[in-house]
C-alpha positions as CSV (number, residue, x, y, z in Angstrom):
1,X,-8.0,-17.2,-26.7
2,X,-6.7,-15.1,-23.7
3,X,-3.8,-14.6,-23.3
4,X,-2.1,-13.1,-20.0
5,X,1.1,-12.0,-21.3
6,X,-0.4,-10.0,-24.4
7,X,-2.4,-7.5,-21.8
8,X,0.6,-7.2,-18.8
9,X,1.4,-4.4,-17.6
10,X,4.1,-2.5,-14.9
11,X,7.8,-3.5,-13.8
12,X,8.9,-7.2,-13.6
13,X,5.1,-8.4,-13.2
14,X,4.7,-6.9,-10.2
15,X,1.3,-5.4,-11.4
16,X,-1.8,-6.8,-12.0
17,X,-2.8,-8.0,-15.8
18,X,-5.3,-4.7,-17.3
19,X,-7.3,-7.8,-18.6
20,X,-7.9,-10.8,-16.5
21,X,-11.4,-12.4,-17.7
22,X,-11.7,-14.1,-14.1
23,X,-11.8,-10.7,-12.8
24,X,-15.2,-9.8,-14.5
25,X,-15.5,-5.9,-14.8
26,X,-11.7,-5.7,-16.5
27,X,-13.4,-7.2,-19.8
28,X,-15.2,-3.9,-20.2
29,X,-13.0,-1.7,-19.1
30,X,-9.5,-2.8,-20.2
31,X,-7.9,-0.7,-23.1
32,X,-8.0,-2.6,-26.1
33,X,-6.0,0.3,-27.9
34,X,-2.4,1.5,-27.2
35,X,-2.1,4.1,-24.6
36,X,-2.0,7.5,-25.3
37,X,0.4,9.6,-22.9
38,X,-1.1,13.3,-22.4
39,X,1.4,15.7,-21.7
40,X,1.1,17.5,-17.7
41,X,1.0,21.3,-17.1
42,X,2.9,22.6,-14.8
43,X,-0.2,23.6,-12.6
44,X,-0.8,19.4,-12.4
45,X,2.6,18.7,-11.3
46,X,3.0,21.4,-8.7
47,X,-0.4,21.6,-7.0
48,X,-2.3,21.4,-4.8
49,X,0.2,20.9,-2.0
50,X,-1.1,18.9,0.5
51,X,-0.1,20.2,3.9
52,X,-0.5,19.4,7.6
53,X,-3.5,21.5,8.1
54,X,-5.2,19.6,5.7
55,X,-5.3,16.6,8.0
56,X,-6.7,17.0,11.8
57,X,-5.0,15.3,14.7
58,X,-7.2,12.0,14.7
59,X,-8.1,11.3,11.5
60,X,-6.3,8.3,11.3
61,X,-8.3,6.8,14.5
62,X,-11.5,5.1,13.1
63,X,-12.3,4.1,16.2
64,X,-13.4,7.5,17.9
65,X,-14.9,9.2,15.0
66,X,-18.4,9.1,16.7
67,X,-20.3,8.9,20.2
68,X,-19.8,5.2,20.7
69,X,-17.2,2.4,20.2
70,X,-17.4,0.5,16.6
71,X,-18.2,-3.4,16.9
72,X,-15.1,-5.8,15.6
73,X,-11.8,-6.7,16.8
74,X,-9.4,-3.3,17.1
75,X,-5.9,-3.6,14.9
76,X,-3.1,-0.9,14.2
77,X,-2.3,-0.7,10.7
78,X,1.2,0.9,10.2
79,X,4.1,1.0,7.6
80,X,6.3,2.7,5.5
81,X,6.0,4.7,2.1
82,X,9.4,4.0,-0.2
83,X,10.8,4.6,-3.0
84,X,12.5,2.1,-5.3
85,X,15.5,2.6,-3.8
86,X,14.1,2.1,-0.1
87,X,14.4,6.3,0.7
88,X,11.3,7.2,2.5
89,X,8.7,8.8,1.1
90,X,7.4,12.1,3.4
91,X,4.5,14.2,3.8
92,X,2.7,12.1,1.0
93,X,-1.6,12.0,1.8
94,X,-2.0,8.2,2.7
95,X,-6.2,7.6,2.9
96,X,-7.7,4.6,3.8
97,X,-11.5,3.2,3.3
98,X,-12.9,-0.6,4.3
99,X,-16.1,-2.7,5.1
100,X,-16.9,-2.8,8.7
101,X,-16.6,-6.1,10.7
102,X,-19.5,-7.0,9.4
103,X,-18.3,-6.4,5.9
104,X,-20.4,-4.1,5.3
105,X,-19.5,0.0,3.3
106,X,-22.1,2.7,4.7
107,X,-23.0,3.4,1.1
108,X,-26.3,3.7,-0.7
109,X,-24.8,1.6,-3.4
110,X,-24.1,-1.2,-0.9
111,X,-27.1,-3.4,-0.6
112,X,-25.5,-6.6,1.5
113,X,-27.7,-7.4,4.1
114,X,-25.3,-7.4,7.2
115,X,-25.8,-5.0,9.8
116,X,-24.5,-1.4,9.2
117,X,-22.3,-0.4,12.3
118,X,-23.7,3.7,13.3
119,X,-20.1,4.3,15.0
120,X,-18.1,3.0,12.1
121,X,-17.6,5.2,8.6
122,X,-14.6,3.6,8.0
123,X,-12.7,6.3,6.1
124,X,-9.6,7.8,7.3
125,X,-6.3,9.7,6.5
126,X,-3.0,10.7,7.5
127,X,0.4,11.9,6.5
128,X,3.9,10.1,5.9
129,X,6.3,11.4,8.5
130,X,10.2,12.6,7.5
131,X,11.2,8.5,7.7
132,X,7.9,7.7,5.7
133,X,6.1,6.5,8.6
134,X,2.1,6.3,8.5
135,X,-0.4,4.3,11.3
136,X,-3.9,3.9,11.7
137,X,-6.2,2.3,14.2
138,X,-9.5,1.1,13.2
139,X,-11.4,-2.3,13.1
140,X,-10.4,-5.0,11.0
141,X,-12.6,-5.6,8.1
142,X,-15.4,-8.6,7.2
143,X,-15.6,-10.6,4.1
144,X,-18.7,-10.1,2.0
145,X,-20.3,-11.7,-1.2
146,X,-19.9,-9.8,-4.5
147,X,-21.5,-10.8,-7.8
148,X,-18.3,-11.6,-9.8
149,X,-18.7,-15.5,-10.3
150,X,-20.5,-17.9,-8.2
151,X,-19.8,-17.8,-4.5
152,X,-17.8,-15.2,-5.1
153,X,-16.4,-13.6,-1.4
154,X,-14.1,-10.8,-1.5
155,X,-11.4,-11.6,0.9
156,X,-11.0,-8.9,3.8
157,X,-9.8,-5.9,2.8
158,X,-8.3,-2.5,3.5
159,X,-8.1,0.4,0.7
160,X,-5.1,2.4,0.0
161,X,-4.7,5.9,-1.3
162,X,-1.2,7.7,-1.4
163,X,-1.4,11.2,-3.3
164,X,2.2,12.5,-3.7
165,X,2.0,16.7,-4.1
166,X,-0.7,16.9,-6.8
167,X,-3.8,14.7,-7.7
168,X,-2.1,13.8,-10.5
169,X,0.0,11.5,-8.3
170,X,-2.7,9.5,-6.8
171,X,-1.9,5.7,-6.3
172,X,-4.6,3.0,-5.1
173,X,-4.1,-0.5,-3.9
174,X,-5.4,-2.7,-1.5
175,X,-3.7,-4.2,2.0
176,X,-5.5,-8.2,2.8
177,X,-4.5,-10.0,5.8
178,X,-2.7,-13.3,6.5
179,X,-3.6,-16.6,6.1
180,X,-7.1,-15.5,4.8
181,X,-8.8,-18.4,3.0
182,X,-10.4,-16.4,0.7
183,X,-7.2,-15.4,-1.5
184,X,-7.0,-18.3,-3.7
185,X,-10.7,-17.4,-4.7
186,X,-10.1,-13.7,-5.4
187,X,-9.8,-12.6,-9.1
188,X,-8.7,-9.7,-8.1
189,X,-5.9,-10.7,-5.9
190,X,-4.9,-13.5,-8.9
191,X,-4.7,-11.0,-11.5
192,X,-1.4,-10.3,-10.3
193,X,1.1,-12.6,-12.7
194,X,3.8,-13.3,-9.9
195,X,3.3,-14.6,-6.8
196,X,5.7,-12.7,-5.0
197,X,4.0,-9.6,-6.2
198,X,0.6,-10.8,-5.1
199,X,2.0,-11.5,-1.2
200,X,3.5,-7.9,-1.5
201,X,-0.6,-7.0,-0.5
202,X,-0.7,-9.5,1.9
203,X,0.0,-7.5,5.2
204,X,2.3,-9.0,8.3
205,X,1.4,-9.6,11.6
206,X,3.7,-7.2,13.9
207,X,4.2,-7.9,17.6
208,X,5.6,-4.5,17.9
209,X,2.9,-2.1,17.6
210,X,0.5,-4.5,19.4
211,X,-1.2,-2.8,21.9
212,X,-1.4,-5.0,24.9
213,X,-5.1,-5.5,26.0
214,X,-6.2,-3.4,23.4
215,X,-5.4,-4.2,19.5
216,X,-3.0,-6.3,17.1
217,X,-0.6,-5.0,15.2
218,X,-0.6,-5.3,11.3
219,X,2.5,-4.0,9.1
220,X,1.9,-3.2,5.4
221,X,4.9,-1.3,3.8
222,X,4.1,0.9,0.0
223,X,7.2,0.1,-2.4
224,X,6.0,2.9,-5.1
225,X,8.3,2.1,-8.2
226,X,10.8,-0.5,-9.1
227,X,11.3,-4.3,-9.2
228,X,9.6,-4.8,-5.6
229,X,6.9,-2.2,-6.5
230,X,3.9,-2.9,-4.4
231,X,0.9,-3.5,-6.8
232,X,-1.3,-0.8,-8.1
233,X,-5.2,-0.6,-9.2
234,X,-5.6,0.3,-12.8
């Protein structure tokens, strides 16, 4: 019989179970032995350095990355990167990737059949400032079907990569939005164990960075480490 506690993982159940049947793909590829820690050079820990000529002025607009305006409903997506302790977390590579409105990816792989959006590539990047500081503009994301279990809908969406100063330290996780039906469906927004931890993806809506006449304002803040650690794909 499954059971969750056996396969848990991370600090105080903040991260998602490695195995969590409901959540069809983790049966294959969960360890089923003990992990094996390989040791790091130093040329893993140290590089590359990712600097500020490594990301253009606009890269984190994925509204005006072609000719034309993308379709859907315009949102700012901001936050801050922390540690455990709450110290900001700077110059760290924060990317971002997402369905369009009509939750659609332009990828070969993708064969839903809503429309693809040709001004939309919904991919985009930025860095942390010195108070951990990151925002992005782009066009909040549509729910499509996936083949997990019947019905299935994966709730919408945003992507999440933070790379700290080498690609060793890569982190990915996902941002969803509030009061989205569709959560209490997901398997993998359940696989979390603790609740708490799962509304740590859910983002916040966030008068402040509204734009008036122009796009809401969504906050969704990175804990990296620790007891309010936000959670982290396998």
């Amino acid at each position: 019989m499954y059971d969750p506690a056996q396969y848990r993982r991370g600090y105080f159940q903040t991260q998602p179970d490695s195995l969590y049947p409901p959540y069809a793909s983790t049966v294959k590829r969960s360890p089923t032995q003990p992990l094996v820690i390989l040791p790091q050079t130093l040329s893993e820990l140290t590089g590359p350095v990712f600097g500020h000529e490594d990301v253009k002025a606009g890269d984190n607009d994925l509204t005006r990355q072609h000719a034309g305006q993308p379709q859907g409903e315009r949102i700012r997506v901001s936050g801050r990167v922390l540690d455990e302790n709450g110290k900001p977390v700077a110059n760290s590579l924060v990317e971002i990737w997402q369905a369009n409105a009509a939750g659609r990816y332009p990828h070969r792989s993708d064969n839903h059949d809503a429309p693809l959006d040709p001004n939309f590539s919904g991919g985009g990047r930025t860095l942390t400032d010195d108070q951990g500081n990151y925002s992005f503009l782009t066009i909040k994301p549509g729910a499509y079907p996936w083949r997990n279990h019947f019905n299935g809908w994966r709730p919408a969406h945003i992507h999440f990569s933070l790379f700290g100063q080498a690609f060793a330290q890569r982190l990915i996780t996902q941002m969803y939005f509030p009061g989205d039906p569709l959560l209490g469906f997901d398997p993998m927004y359940n696989s979390i164990p603790d609740e708490i931890g799962r509304q740590r993806l859910v983002s916040s809506f966030d008068w402040e960075t509204t734009e008036p006449e122009y796009a809401l304002g969504y906050r969704f803040d990175i804990i990296l480490r620790g007891r309010d650690a936000t959670p982290m794909e396998k």
